[in-house]
Every structure is written in structure tokens, then in C-alpha cells.
C-alpha positions as CSV (number, residue, x, y, z in Angstrom):
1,X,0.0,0.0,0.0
2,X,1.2,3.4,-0.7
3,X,0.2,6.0,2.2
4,X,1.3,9.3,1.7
5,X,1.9,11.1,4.9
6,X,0.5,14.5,4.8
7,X,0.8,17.7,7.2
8,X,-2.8,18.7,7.7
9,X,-1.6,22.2,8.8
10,X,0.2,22.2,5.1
11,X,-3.2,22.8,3.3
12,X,-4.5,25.2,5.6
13,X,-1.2,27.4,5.6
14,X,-1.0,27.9,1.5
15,X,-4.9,28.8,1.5
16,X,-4.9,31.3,4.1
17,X,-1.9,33.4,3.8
18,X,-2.8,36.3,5.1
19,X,0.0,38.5,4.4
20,X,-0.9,38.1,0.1
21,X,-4.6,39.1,1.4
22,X,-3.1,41.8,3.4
23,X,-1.4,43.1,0.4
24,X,-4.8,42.9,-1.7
25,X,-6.7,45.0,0.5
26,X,-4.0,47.2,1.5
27,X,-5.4,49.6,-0.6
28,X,-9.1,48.9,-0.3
29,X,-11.9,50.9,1.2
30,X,-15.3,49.6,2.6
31,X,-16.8,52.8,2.7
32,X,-16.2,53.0,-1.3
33,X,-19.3,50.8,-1.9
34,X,-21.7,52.8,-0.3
35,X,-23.5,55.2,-1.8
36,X,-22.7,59.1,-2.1
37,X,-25.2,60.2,1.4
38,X,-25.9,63.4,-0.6
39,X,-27.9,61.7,-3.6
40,X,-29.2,58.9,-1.1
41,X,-30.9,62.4,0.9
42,X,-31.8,64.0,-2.3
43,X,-34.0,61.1,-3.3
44,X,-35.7,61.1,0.1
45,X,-36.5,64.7,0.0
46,X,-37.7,64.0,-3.8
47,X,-39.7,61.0,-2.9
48,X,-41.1,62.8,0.2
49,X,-42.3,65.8,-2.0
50,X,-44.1,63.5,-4.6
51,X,-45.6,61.8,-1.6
52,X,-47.3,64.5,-0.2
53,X,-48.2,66.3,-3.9
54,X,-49.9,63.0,-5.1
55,X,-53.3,62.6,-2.7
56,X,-54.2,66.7,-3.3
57,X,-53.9,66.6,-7.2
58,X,-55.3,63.3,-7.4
59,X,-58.4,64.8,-5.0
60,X,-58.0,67.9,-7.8
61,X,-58.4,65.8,-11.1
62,X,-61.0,63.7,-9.8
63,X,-63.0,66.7,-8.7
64,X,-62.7,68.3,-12.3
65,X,-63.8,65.0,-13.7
66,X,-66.9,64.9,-11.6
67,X,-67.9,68.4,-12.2
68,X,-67.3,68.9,-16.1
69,X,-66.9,64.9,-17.3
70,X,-69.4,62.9,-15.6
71,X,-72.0,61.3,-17.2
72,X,-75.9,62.5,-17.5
73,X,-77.4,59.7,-15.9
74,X,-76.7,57.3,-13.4
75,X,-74.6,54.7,-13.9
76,X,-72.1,52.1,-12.1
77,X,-69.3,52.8,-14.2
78,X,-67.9,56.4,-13.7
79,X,-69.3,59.4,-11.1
80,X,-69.4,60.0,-7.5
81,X,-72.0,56.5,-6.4
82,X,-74.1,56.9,-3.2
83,X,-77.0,55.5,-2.1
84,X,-79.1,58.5,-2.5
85,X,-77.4,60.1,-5.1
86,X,-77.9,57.1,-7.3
87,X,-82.4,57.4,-6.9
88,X,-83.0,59.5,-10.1
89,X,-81.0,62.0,-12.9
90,X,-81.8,64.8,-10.7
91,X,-80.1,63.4,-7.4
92,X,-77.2,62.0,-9.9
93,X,-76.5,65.3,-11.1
94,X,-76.8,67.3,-7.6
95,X,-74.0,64.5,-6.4
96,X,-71.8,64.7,-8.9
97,X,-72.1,68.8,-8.8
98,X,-71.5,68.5,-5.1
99,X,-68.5,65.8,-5.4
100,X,-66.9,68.0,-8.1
101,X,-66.9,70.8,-5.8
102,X,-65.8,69.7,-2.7
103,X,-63.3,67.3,-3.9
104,X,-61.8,69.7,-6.8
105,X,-61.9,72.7,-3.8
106,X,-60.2,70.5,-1.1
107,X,-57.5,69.1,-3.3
108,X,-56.6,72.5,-4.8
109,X,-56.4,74.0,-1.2
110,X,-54.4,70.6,-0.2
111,X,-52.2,71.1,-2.9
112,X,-51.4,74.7,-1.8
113,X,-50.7,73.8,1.7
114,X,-48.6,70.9,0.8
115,X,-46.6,72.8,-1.6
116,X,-45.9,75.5,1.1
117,X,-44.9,72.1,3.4
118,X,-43.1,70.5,0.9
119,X,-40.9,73.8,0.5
120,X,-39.8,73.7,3.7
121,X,-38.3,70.0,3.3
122,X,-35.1,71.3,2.5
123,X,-34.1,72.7,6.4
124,X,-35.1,69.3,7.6
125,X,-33.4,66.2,8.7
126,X,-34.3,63.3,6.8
127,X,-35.8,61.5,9.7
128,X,-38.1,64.7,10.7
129,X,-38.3,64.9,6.9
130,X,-40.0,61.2,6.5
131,X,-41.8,62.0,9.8
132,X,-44.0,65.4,9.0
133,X,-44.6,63.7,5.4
134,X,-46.1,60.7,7.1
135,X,-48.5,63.0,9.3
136,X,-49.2,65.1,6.3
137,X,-50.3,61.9,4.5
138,X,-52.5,61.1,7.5
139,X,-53.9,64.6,7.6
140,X,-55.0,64.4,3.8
141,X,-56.3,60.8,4.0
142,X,-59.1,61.7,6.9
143,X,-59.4,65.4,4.9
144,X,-60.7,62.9,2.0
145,X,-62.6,60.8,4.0
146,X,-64.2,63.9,5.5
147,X,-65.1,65.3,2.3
148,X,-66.7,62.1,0.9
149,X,-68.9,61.9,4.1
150,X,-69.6,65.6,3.8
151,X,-71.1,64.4,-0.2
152,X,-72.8,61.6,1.3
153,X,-75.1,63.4,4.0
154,X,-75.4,66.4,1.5
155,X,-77.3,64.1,-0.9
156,X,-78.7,62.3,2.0
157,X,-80.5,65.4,3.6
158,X,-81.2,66.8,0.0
159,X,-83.0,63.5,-1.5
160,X,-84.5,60.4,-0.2
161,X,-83.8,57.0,-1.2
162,X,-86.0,57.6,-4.4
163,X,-84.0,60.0,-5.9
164,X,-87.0,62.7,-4.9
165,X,-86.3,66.0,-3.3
166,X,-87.2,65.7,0.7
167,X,-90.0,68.0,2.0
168,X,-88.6,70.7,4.2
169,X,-90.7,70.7,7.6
């Protein structure tokens, strides 16, 4: 039989010799691979501008669309749908009036408020940055909400379930 004696610290010293590795990343620097924080910031303030722009001129265009693009008679396809606003063309059209205005007014005060906010991203750190552009996404989400309720009960004290103007008392 032939047996080859072997050192097993033999193997381990040639594949670990950490004075060539040494030599390799002598000149080497981590921090190389990360990204320039300047850019990295910029997109955050960018991305947090958009953010906050988005909800008011989406609230905007859809109260335009209601007010000058919505269709004469009820449908299920495209206008502002409530239950009472849906009873006949008259109620349609007094929802759809009432959703264009509300929705186009509080999205194109939104949008000046959140431009005036958005402005003042720049002095910020992008923590506080992130942070008052989370709240002002909260603030316009319950505006919205708020303004669809304030449709809802319009055309609900205006019509009743018929689509039939209700009797003052």
C-alpha cells in the first residue's frame, strides 16, 4: 500500500496566507461601496415631496372629472355612487355637482398647503423629513374621508332614497 503522509496544517497554511490578502486589500476601502449620502438624501427629499403632492392633485383631477366629465345619468361605471345620489337623474346630477366641488376645492387647497410644506423640506433632517410627510399623508387621508362623508349626508338630507327631493318641515 502506498500512504502518503501529509501535514494537515500544510493545506491550511498555503490557502490562508494572510500576508498576500493583506497586500490585496491594502489599498481597499469599505466605505467605497456605499453610496454618495448626498444623492441617497436627495431622493428622500424628492420621494417625500411627490408623496405629499400626489393625494391633493389626485383629489384635484377627480373633482374636475366629476364636475365637467361625468355622465348625465346614473350609472355604475364612472361618477361620484351613493345611495341617494344614485335614486334618479336629478339626485345624480346634484352628487356629482356636489363631489366635483368639494373634492376639486379640497385638493386644490391641499395642494397649496402641501406645496408651502413641501418647500420647507429642504431645512429638515431626513428623519423629521420622512416623519412630517407621514403625518401630512394622514392629515389628507381623513381630509378625504371627511369630504366624501360631507357628499354623502349632503345628498342624503337633499334627496331620499327615491331620488325625490325631501319635504322641508
Amino acid at each position: 500500500m502506498n500512504t502518503i503522509a501529509t501535514d494537515p496544517t500544510a493545506a491550511t497554511e498555503a490557502a490562508l496566507d494572510i500576508e498576500s490578502i493583506k497586500q490585496i486589500l491594502d489599498g481597499f476601502d469599505p466605505a467605497s461601496l456605499l453610496p454618495d449620502l448626498t444623492s441617497v438624501f436627495g431622493i428622500v427629499t424628492t420621494a417625500c415631496r411627490i408623496a405629499v403632492l400626489i393625494g391633493p392633485i389626485l383629489l384635484l383631477v377627480l373633482g374636475i372629472a366629476y364636475l365637467f366629465f361625468s355622465p348625465k345619468e346614473a350609472n355604475y361605471h364612472f361618477g361620484y355612487r351613493c345611495y341617494y345620489g344614485m335614486g334618479s337623474v336629478q339626485a345624480w346630477r346634484y352628487t356629482q355637482r356636489m363631489a366635483g366641488i368639494l373634492l376639486g376645492g379640497s385638493g386644490l387647497v391641499l395642494s397649496l398647503v402641501m406645496l408651502f410644506v413641501s418647500g420647507s423640506f429642504g431645512n429638515l433632517t431626513p428623519e423629521a423629513m420622512v416623519w412630517r410627510a407621514l403625518w401630512c399623508l394622514v392629515w389628507e387621508a381623513v381630509i378625504a374621508l371627511a369630504v366624501n362623508a360631507a357628499i354623502c349626508i349632503l345628498a342624503a338630507m337633499t334627496f331620499d332614497k327615491k331620488g325625490e327631493f325631501r319635504k322641508k318641515k
